[in-house]
Residue, then its C-alpha position, 0 to 999 in steps of 0.5 A: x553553329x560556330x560562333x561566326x555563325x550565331x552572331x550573324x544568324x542573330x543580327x538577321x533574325x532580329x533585323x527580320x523582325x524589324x530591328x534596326x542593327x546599330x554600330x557597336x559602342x567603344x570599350x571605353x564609354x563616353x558619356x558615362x563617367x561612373x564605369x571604365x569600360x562598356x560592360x554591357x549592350x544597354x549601356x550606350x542605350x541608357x539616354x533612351x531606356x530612360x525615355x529619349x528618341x532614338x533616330x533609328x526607331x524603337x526595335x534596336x540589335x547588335x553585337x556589342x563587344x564588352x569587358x568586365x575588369x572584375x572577371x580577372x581573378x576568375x579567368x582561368x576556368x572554363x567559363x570566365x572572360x574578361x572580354x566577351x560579346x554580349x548580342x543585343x536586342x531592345x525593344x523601346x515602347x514596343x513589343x513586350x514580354x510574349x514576344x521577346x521570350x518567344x523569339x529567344x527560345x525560338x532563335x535557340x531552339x530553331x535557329x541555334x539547334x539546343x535542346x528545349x530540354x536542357x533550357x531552364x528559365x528564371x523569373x522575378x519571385x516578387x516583393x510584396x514589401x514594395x507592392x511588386x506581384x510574382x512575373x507569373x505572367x513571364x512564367x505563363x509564356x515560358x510554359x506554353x513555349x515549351x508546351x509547343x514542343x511537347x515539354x510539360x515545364x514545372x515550376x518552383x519557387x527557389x528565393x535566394x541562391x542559398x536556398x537553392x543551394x540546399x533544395x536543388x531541382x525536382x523532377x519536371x521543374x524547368x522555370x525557378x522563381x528568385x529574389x531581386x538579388x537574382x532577378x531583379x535588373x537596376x543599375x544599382x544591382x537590386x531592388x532595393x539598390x535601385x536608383x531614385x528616379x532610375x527605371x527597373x523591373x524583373x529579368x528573365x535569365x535562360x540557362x543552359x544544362x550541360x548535365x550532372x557530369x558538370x556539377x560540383x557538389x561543393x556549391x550544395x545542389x544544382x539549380x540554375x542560379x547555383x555556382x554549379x557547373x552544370x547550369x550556365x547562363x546563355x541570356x537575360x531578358x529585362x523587362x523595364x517596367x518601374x520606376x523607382x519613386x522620391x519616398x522609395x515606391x515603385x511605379x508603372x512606367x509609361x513606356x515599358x522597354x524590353x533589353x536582351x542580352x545573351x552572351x555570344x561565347x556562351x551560345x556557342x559553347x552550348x552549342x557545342x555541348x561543351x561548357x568550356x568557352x575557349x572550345x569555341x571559333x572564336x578562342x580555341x583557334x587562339x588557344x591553338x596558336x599558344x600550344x603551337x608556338x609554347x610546347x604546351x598542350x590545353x589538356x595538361x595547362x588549360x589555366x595558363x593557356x586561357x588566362x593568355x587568350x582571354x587577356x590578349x583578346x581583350x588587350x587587342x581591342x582595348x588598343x583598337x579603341x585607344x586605350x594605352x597601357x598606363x597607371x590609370x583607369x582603363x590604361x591600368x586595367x589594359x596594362x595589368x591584362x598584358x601582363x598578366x598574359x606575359x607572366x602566365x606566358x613565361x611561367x609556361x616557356x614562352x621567354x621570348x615575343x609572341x604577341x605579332x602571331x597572336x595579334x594576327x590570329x585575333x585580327x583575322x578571327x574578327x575581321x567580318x564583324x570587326x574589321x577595325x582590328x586589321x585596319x588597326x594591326x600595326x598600331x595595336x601590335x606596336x602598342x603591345x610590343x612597347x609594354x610587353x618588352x618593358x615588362x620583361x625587364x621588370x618581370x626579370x628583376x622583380x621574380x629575382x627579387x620575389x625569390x629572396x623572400x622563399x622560407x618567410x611570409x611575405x608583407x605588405x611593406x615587402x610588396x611595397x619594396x617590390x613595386x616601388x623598387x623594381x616596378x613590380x605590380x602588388x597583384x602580380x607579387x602575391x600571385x607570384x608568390x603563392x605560385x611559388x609557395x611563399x606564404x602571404x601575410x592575410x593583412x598585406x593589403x592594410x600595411x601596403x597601403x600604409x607604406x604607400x601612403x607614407x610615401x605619398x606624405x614624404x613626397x608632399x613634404x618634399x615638394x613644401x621643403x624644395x617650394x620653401x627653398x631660396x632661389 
C-alpha cells in the first residue's frame, strides 16, 4: 500500500469502528500559546483529554498534519522530517487498552500487510517510588494478539535506553518494558516532568524491524528504544489513565482515555520494507522532480535532496495555513526552512527558481486529503518566491563574504559581522562554514550573543540620546 492508500484505509477502518473523522487542525495552534506549531494529533484535543464534551462523541480519527522545529538539524538522514502526518484515533471514556491494541495490530497486519514478525512492542516498566504497577496488562494483550498469529512473543524487562544499549535483544523477545523516560506519556515528557493536575499515564510504542543490515553498532546493541537503524517507531498508543495530584501522587482517572498516534510516513515505509521515508508516494515524487530539474541523482546526494523536499514540504503548508516568513516565532522557523532548502539547493546547482514545479507537485500529491493546497497555489507560491529571491541576494553576499575567513576560525563576533551586515542567519554561517571547511570556534555561540546584546544596548542608548534631544 502507498501511503495515499494508508491514510485513506485508516480513516475508514477507524469511522467502521464508529469514529467519527474530524477536520484536521492548523499548523499553528490557537489556543495554545506554550508551542509554535501542532506537533501532534492530540494537541488540538487536549480541552477534552482533560475532561470536556466534545460534540462529535467520544470515539475521534484523523490525519493530522504536524510539524516539529526541533527536527531540523537531523533532516537529512533517511528517517527525519520536520513535517510529517501523524493518524489519530481517541477514544474519550470509552474503549481502552484490549481494544485499541487489537485494532492497531490488526489494521497493521491485516489492512497495511507487515509482517507480525517484524513487530515488536514497548510498555510501561513502572515506578514503584509513585505506586504505578508494571502494564503487565498491555503486555498480556500484546502476547495473545501475537498467539493468534502462531508467534510465541518473549518478553524482557529493558529500563532505560542505555541499558538497552548494552544488553540488546535475546531470541524470542518481542515486547520490551522501559522507563518513564521511554514510555511514560505527560505533557511535561516524563513521570516525573508531569504537570500538576495534568492527566498521564503509560504508552505503548510499535516499532517496526528493518533487519540487521539497518544496525549501526555505534549506538551499542539494537533493541527498539536504541538509535538504531534497524528498529523504527511506526505508532504510540498512550493510555491516559492518571492524574498527577498537589503533593505530587498520582491518582486513577474517572475517565480513562485512549490517544493513538501512528506516523503516516513511517507506515508506509515499512510498508515498502524500506526505512528510508522519502522512497515513499508522498516524497519520493518530490525527490524526483529536484533530480530531474538539478542533474543530481538521490543515490550520489540523498542529504541535499531530502533537506529540500522535506523543507519545502513543509514551507507549503505552513504558507497554506497563514504562516509568513519573518524574524519571529513561526514566520522564523518558515523563513529558516526556505532557506535552508535554497542553500542546499544551490550547493547542488540549481542557482535559479524551482519553487512553481515544486510547489505543484506537493499540491497535486495532496490534493485528495488536502485540497486547500491547490485552492491556495498562487498564494503559496507568491509567498515562496518573495523570500526565495530576497535570499539569493543575501546568500550571494553573505557566501562571499563567508570565504574571507578560509584558513582561521571563525567567531562569534564573526557570525555577528556576518548577520548584521550582510543579512546572513547564525545557523546558516556555521553550517556554511563546516561545509566548507573553516574551523568554528566551540564558544561562537556565548560571544555572538554578547555582540547582540551590545547591540541591543547601544540601540536603547540611542534611542534615550535622539528622546532627550531639543526640538
Amino acid at each position: 500500500m502507498d501511503a495515499h492508500d494508508i491514510r485513506s484505509s485508516f480513516l475508514q477502518f477507524q469511522r467502521d469502528r464508529g469514529h467519527a473523522q474530524i477536520t484536521r487542525a492548523s499548523l499553528t495552534p490557537k489556543h495554545d500559546p506554550s508551542t509554535l506549531f501542532t506537533g501532534s494529533g492530540m494537541q488540538a484535543l487536549l480541552p477534552y483529554l482533560l475532561g470536556q464534551e466534545h460534540p462529535d462523541g467520544h470515539r475521534l480519527v484523523d490525519s493530522q498534519p504536524c510539524l516539529r522545529a526541533q527536527d531540523i538539524e537531523n533532516v537529512g538522514d533517511n528517517r527525519h522530517t520536520t513535517f510529517f502526518e501523524m493518524l489519530g484515533n481517541w477514544s474519550l471514556g470509552d474503549y481502552f487498552k484490549e481494544q485499541q491494541i487489537r485494532w492497531f495490530f490488526e489494521f497493521l497486519v491485516d489492512v497495511v500487510g507487515l509482517d507480525p514478525a517484524r513487530i515488536s512492542v514497548t510498555c510501561f516498566i513502572g515506578d514503584a517510588e509513585h505506586g504505578i504497577p508494571r502494564d503487565d496488562e498491555a503486555a498480556s494483550i500484546w502476547q495473545r494478539v501475537f498467539a493468534e498469529k502462531g508467534i510465541e512473543a518473549g518478553i524482557a524487562s529493558i529500563g532505560s535506553q542505555a541499558d538497552g544499549d548494552a544488553r540488546g535483544v535475546r531470541e524470542g523477545e518481542r515486547i520490551f518494558f522501559y522507563d518513564s523516560t521511554e514510555n511514560w506519556w505527560s505533557r511535561g515528557g516524563d513521570l516525573f516532568t508531569t504537570p500538576l493536575g495534568d492527566p498521564c499515564g503509560p504508552d505503548s510504542e510499535v516499532f517496526y524491524d528493518f533487519g540487521p543490515d539497518h544496525h549501526d553498532p555505534a549506538f551499542g546493541l539494537a533493541h527498539p528504544a536504541s538509535d538504531s537503524g534497524k528498529f523504527m517507531e511506526i505508532g504510540n498508543q498512550v493510555f491516559m489513565q492518571y492524574r498527577r495530584e498537589l503533593d505530587g501522587s498520582f491518582t486513577p482517572l474517572e475517565q480513562r482515555n485512549v490517544d493513538f498516534g501512528g506516523g503516516l510516513e513511517r507506515i508506509a515505509a515499512a510498508s515498502l520494507g524500506t526505512p528510508d521515508v522519502y522512497r515513499i508516494s508522498l516524497l519520493a515524487p518530490i525527490v524526483e522532480t529536484l533530480e530531474r530539474l538539478s542533474g543530481t541523482s538521490y543515490a550520489d546526494d540523498p542529504h541535499s535532496l531530502r533537506i529540500i523536499a522535506d523543507h519545502l514540504r513543509g514551507a507549503v503548508f505552513l504558507a497554506s495555513d497563514g504562516v509568513r516568513p519573518s524574524n519571529k516565532e513561526q514566520g522564523y522557523v518558515m523563513r529558516r526552512l526556505l532557506r535552508r532548502a535554497i542553500r542546499t539547493a544551490y550547493g547542488i546547482g540549481l542557482r535559479d527558481s524551482f519553487f512553481g514545479a515544486v510547489v505543484d507537485q506537493i499540491a497535486g500529491l495532496y490534493e485528495d486529503a488536502f485540497p486547500e493546497l491547490a485552492d491556495r497555489r498562487d498564494e503559496i507560491l507568491e509567498v515562496l518566491l518573495r523570500e526565495e529571491a530576497s535570499f539569493r541576494r543575501t546568500l550571494q553576499a553573505g557566501l562571499k563574504a563567508l570565504r574571507g575567513f578560509e584558513g582561521r576560525t571563525l567567531t562569534g563576533a564573526d557570525v555577528f559581522l556576518l548577520s548584521d551586515t550582510h543579512g546572513f542567519p547564525r545557523e546558516l554561517s556555521v553550517e556554511e562554514a563546516e561545509r566548507l571547511g573553516i574551523a568554528v570556534d566551540a564558544d561562537w555561540e556565548l560571544e555572538y550573543d554578547s555582540a547582540l546584546q551590545a547591540q541591543r544596548e547601544r540601540s536603547r542608548g540611542s534611542s534615550r540620546l535622539q528622546v532627550a534631544e531639543p526640538s
